[in-house]
C-alpha positions in Angstrom: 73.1 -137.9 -46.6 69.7 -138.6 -44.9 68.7 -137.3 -41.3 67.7 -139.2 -38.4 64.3 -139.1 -37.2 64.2 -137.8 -33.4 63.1 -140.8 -31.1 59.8 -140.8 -29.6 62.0 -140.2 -26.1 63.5 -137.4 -27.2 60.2 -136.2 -28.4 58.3 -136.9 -25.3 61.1 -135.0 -23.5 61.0 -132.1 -25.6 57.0 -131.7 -25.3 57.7 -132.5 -21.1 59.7 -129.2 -21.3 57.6 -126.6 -23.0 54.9 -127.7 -20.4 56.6 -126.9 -17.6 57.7 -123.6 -19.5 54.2 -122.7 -20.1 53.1 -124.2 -16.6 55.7 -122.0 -14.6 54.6 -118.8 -17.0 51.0 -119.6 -16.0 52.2 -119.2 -12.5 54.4 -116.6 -12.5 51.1 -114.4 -14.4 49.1 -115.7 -11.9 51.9 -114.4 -9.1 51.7 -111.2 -10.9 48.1 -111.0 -10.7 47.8 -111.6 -7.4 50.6 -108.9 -6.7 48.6 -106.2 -8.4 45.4 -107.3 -6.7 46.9 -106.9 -3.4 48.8 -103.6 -4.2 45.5 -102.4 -5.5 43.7 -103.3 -2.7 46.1 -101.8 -0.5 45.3 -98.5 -2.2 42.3 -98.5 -2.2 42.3 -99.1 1.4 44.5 -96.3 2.4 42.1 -94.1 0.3 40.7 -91.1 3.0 37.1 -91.4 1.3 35.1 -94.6 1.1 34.7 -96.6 -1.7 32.0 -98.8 -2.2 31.6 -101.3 -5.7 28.0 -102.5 -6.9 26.4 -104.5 -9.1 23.4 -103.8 -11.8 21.3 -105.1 -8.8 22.8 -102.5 -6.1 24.6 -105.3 -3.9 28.1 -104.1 -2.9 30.8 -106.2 -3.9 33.4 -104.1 -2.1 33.8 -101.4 0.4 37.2 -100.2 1.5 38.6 -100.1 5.0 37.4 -96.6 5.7 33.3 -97.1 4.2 33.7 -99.4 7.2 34.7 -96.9 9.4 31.9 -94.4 8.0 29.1 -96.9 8.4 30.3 -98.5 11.7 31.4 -101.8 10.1 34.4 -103.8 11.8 34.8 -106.8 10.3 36.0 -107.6 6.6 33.6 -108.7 4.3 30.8 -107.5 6.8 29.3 -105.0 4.1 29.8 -107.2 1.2 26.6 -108.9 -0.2 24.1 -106.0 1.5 22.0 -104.0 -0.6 23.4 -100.0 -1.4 20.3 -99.1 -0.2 20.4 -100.2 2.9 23.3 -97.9 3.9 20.6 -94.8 3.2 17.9 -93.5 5.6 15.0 -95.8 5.6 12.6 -92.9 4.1 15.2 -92.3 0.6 15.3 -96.5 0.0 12.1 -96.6 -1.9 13.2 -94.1 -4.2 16.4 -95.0 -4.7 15.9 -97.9 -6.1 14.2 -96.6 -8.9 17.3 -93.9 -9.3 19.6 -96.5 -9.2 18.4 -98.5 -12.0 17.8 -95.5 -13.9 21.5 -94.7 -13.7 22.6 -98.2 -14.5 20.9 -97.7 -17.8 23.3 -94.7 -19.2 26.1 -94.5 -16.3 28.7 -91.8 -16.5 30.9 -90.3 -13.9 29.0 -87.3 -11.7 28.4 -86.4 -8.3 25.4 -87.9 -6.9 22.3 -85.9 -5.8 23.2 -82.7 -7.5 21.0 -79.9 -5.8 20.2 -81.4 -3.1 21.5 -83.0 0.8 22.6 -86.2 1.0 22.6 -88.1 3.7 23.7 -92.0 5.2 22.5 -94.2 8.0 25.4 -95.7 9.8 25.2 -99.6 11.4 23.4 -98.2 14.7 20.8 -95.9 13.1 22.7 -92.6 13.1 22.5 -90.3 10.1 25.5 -88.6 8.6 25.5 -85.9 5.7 27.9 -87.2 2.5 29.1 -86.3 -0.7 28.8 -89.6 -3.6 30.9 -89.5 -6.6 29.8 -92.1 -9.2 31.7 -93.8 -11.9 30.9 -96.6 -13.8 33.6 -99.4 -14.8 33.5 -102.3 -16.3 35.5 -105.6 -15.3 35.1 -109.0 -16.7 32.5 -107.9 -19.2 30.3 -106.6 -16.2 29.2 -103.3 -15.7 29.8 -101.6 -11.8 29.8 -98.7 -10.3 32.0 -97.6 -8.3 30.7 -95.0 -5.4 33.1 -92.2 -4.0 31.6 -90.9 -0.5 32.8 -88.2 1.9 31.6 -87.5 5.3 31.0 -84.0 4.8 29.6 -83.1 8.6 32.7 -81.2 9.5 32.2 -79.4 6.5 29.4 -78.3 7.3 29.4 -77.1 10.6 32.3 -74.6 9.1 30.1 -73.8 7.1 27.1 -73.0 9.1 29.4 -71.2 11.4 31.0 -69.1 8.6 27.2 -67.7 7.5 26.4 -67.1 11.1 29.6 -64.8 11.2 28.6 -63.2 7.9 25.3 -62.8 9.2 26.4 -60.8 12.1 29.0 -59.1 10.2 26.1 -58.1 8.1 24.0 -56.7 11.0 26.3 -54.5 12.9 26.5 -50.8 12.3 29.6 -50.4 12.4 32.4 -50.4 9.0 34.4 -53.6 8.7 36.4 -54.3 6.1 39.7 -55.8 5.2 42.8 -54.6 4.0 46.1 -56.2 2.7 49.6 -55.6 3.1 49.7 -53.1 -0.1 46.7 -51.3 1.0 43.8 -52.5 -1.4 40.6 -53.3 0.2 39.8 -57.4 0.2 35.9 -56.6 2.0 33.7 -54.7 2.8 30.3 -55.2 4.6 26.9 -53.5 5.0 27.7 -51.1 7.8 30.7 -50.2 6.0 28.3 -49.5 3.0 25.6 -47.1 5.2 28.8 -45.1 6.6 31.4 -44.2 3.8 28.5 -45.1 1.2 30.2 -46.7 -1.1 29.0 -50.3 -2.1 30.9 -53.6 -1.9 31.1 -53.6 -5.9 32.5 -49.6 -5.7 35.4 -50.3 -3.3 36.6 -53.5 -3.2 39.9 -54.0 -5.3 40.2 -49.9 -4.3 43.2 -48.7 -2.4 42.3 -47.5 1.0 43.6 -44.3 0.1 40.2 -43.6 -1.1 38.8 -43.4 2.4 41.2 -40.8 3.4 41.1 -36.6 2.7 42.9 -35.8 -0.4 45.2 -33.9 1.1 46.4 -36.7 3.0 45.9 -39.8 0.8 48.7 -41.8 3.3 47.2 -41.4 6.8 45.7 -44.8 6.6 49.4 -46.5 6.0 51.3 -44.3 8.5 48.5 -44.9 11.3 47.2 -47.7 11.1 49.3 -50.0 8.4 52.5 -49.1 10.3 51.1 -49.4 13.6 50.0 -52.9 13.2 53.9 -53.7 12.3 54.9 -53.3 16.1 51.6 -54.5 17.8 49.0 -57.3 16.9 46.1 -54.5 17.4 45.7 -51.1 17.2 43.0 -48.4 18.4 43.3 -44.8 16.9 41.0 -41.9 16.1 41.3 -41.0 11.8 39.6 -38.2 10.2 38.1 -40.2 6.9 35.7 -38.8 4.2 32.3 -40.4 2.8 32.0 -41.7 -1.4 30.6 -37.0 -1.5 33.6 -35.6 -0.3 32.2 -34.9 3.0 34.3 -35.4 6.4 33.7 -37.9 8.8 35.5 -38.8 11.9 36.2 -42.6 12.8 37.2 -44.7 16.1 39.3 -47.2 14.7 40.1 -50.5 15.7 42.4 -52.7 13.6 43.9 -56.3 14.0 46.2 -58.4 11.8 44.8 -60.9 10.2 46.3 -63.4 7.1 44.4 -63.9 3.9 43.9 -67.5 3.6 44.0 -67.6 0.1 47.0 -65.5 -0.8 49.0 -66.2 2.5 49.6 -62.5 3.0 49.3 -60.6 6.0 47.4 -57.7 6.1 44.5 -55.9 8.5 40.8 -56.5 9.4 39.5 -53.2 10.2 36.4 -52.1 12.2 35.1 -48.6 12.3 32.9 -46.7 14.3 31.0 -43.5 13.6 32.0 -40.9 16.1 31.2 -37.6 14.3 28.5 -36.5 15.8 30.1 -37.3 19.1 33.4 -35.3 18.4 31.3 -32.3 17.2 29.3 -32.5 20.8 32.9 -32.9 22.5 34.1 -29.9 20.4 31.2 -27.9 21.7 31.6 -29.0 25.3 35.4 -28.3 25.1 35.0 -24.6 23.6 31.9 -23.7 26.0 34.4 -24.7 29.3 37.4 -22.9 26.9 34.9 -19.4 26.9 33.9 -19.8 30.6 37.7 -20.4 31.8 38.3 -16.9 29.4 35.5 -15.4 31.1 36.6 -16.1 34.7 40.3 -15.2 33.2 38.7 -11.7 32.3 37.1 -11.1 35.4 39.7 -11.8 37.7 41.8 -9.3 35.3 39.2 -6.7 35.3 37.5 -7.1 38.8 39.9 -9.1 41.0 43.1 -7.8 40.2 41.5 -3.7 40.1 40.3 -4.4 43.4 43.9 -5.8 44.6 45.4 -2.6 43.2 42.9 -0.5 44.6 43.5 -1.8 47.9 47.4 -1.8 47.3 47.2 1.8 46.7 44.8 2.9 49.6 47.4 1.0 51.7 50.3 2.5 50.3 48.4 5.7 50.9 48.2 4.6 54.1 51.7 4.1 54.6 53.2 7.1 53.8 50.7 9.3 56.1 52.1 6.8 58.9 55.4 7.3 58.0 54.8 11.2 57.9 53.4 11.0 61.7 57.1 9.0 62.8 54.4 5.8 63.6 57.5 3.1 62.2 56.3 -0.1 63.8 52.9 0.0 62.2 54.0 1.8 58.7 56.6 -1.6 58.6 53.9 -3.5 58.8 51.7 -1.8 56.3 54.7 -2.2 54.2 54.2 -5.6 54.1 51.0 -6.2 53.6 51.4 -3.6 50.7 54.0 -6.1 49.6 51.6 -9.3 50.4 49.1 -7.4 48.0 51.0 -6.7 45.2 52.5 -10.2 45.0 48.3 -11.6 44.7 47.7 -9.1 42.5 50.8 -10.5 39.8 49.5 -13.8 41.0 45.7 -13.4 40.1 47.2 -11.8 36.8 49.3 -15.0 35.9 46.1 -17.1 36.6 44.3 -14.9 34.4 46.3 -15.1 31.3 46.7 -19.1 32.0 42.9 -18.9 31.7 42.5 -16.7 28.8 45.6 -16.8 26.6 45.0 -14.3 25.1 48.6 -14.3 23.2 47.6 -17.2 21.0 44.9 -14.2 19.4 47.8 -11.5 19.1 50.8 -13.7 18.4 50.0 -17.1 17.9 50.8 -20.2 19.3 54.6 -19.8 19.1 54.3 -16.8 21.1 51.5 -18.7 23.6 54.2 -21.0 24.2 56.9 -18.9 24.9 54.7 -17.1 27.0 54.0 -20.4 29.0 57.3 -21.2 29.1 58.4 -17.8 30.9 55.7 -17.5 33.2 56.5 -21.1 34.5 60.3 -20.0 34.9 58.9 -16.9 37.0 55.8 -18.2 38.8 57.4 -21.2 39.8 61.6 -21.0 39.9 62.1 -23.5 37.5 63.9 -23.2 33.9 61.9 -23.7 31.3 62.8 -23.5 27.7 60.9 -23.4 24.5 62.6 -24.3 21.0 61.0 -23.5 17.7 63.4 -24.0 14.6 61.0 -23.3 12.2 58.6 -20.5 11.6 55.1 -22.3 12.8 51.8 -20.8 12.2 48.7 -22.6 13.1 45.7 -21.1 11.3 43.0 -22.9 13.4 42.7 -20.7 16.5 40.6 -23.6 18.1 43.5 -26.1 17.2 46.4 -24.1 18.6 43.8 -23.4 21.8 44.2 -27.4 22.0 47.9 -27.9 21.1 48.8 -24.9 24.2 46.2 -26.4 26.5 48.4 -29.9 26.3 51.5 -28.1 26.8 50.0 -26.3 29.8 49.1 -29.5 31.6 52.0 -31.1 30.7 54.0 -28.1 32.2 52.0 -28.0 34.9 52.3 -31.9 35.6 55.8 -31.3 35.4 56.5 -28.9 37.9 53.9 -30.0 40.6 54.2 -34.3 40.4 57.3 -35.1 38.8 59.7 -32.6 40.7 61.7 -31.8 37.8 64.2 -29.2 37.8 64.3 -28.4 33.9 61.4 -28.3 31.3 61.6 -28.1 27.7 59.1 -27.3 24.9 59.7 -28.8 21.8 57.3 -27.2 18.3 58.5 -28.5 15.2 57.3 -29.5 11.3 57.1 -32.7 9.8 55.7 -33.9 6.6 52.2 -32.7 7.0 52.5 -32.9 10.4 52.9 -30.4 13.7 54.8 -32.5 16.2 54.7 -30.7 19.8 57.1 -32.1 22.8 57.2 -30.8 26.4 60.5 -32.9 28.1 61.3 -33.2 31.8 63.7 -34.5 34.0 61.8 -35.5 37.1 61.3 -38.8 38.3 59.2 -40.1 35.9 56.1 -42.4 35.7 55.6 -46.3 36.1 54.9 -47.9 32.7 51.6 -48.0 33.3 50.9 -44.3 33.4 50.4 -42.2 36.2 47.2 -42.2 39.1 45.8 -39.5 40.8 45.7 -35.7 39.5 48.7 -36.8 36.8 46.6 -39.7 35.3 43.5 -37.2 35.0 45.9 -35.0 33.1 47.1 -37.5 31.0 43.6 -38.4 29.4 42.5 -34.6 29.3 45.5 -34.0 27.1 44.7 -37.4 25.0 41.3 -36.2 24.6 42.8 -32.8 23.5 45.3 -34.8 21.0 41.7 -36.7 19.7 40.2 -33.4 19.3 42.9 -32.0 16.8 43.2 -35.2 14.7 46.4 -36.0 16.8 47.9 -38.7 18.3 49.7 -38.1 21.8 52.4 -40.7 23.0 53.8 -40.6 26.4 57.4 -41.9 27.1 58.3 -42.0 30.8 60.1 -44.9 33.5 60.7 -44.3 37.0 63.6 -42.0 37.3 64.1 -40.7 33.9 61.7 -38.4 33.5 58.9 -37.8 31.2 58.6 -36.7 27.6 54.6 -36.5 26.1 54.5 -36.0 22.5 51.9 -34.6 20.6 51.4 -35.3 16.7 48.4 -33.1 14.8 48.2 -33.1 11.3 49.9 -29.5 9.5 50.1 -28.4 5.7 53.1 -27.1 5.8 54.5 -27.4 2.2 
């Protein structure tokens, strides 16, 4: 059986057909094309950096929305055609050129300008400083290069602002350093070096435990650490030793801060030599401790003899009246024999207040109990002392300090607050003494007190500094007043 040829029609129809196939795949590529050009354009555009295209001969092809914004171009199209070269500083052009052509030979992706500042020239004139990442590409059998830049002023004014800082971190005397939340050292500068004298490459990455005495390697954490948990800063006195062992005493004050890198909280710290000032306080505070014993001794031996001698010549006195039946005027001497016995007691109180001499023969304990019963007697109001543990302070000058706070705080107590009961509080904690002298009188604003009471308030903090201890006064109008006193102990 033979087979028809196709007609030429049919032919001619079939051939019509695969062109319009091939003619609607032609556009449908060319739709496609045009798509990705415009998505790619698109991202380009919304790129933060500019981007800038060139030729082997430096012209720009391209440049993205915001290289138009950096060179203070508005329209489309505006920077396209110009030379590369003329978006540099008028001195660099020269030399460019030659750089240009040199890279153009063997591109390769790299920053531009390695080493050294690079800077633009913007539409009006103004210069900028930039960072230029180069890569070469090549599209339609053409080599370009495709430049990368960043305005990079903001940069560097952070920059010049963060050396300025580290160069007056690096000047001051004093210790700062840094410290995060688990108590290793982040920095350290140059003043911190000259006063523990341990160097930046020594500490850092060291727990701060290592600025502390060995006997109490946690006095950083529970001063300082813990107080910066309830308040954004924090000022306290710590007793710290040097890279030989030997003791140095710091005014401390500390901040929160975050570590930027890590996210975690911790403390910026900033330290100020006070040793030699504490020692000169020391000395002030025991030469005005000798003169109050001395004036204590002499009104004991000189005052209060001549009171009793007087006393007895009058009592003398009194009974020769009484022998000649003269009863108006012995009466009389009666009670000015009364009158003089009743200074005498009182010159003898004032005496031992000024030279107590019970801390010598029984300690502070015994001090204190002594305060607290001459208070009851001199001035009518009950006064307890409580002691659970047996306390012995070794440090005559620190128990001197420790009695001298509970004396003013006493005395504050009975003669500005009006209380009607006083207690004093000596216990032990964990290498600590903890002493608290409690009223019930009416208090103090939140501020503190003024006048006489205020005085008293800082003589007794300067006191607390002078034992290592922190003092902490809890009062509000009407409640009374309760001023605690923490010193370090060993007491194990």
């Amino acid at each position: 059986m033979e087979l028809e040829s196709p007609s030429s029609e049919t032919l001619s129809a079939e051939l019509e057909s695969l062109r319009q196939r091939v003619r609607d795949l032609e556009a449908r590529l060319d739709d496609e094309r045009h798509s990705a050009g415009d998505r790619f354009r698109c991202a380009v555009d919304a790129a933060p950096n500019g981007i800038v295209m060139t030729d082997g001969d430096g012209r720009i092809l391209f440049a993205n929305r915001r290289a138009r914004q950096l060179f203070g171009y508005e329209l489309d199209g505006e920077m396209e055609s110009m030379s590369i070269e003329h978006l540099m500083p008028e001195r660099f052009r020269i030399r460019h050129v030659g750089l240009r052509e040199s890279y153009h030979g063997a591109p390769e992706p790299r920053p531009m300008g390695t080493g050294r500042d690079l800077y633009a020239c913007r539409k009006d004139g103004s210069e900028f400083p930039v960072e230029i990442g180069l890569t070469p590409v090549e599209i339609g059998g053409e080599r370009l290069i495709l430049g990368m830049i960043a305005d990079i002023t903001e940069r560097q004014r952070a920059t010049a602002a963060m050396s300025e800082k580290a160069r007056i971190l690096a000047s001051v005397h004093e210790a700062v350093f840094t410290v995060d939340g688990g108590g290793v050292i982040r920095s350290w500068n140059p003043g911190a070096t000259a006063i523990f004298t341990w160097s930046e490459a020594e500490i850092v990455g060291q727990p701060v435990s290592r600025l502390c005495p060995p006997e109490e390697p946690d006095r950083f954490h529970t001063i300082i650490l813990d107080g910066l948990r309830h308040q954004s800063r924090f000022e306290s006195i710590l007793r710290c030793h040097r890279r030989d062992g030997s003791a140095i005493t710091l005014a401390i004050r500390a901040a929160q801060t975050v570590f930027p890198d890590t996210g975690q909280a911790g403390a910026i710290v900033c330290a100020h030599d006070i040793t030699r000032q504490r020692e000169l306080e020391d000395e002030i505070v025991q030469i005005a401790e000798k003169e109050q014993r001395r004036i204590g001794q002499d009104l004991h031996d000189d005052l209060c003899q001549q009171l009793a001698g007087i006393g007895c010549l009058a009592k003398v006195l009194q009974q020769e009246l009484d022998a000649s039946g003269s009863t108006r005027p012995a009466d009389a001497l009666g009670n000015l024999v009364e009158m003089i016995s009743q200074a005498n007691t009182r010159a003898r109180e004032i005496s031992r207040g000024l030279a107590p001499a019970m801390i010598q023969r029984e300690g502070l304990t015994g001090a204190l109990s002594e305060l607290a019963s001459r208070t009851r007697r001199i001035f009518g109001v009950p006064c307890q002392f409580h002691c659970p543990d047996p306390i012995f302070v070794e440090d005559e000058k620190r128990a001197v300090q420790l009695y001298r706070i509970a004396q003013e705080a006493t005395s504050n107590a009975v003669k500005h607050s009006d209380a009607t009961r006083i207690d004093i509080h000596l216990d032990l904690l964990p290498r600590r003494l903890r002493l608290r002298i409690a009223d019930d009188g009416r208090g103090m604003p939140p501020k503190g007190a003024t006048g006489p009471s205020g005085l008293g308030l800082m003589t007794m903090a300067h006191r607390a500094r002078l034992v290592d201890g922190d003092l902490q006064v809890d009062s509000s109008p009407g409640t009374g007043t309760t001023i605690t006193c923490i010193a370090p102990h060993q007491n194990e």
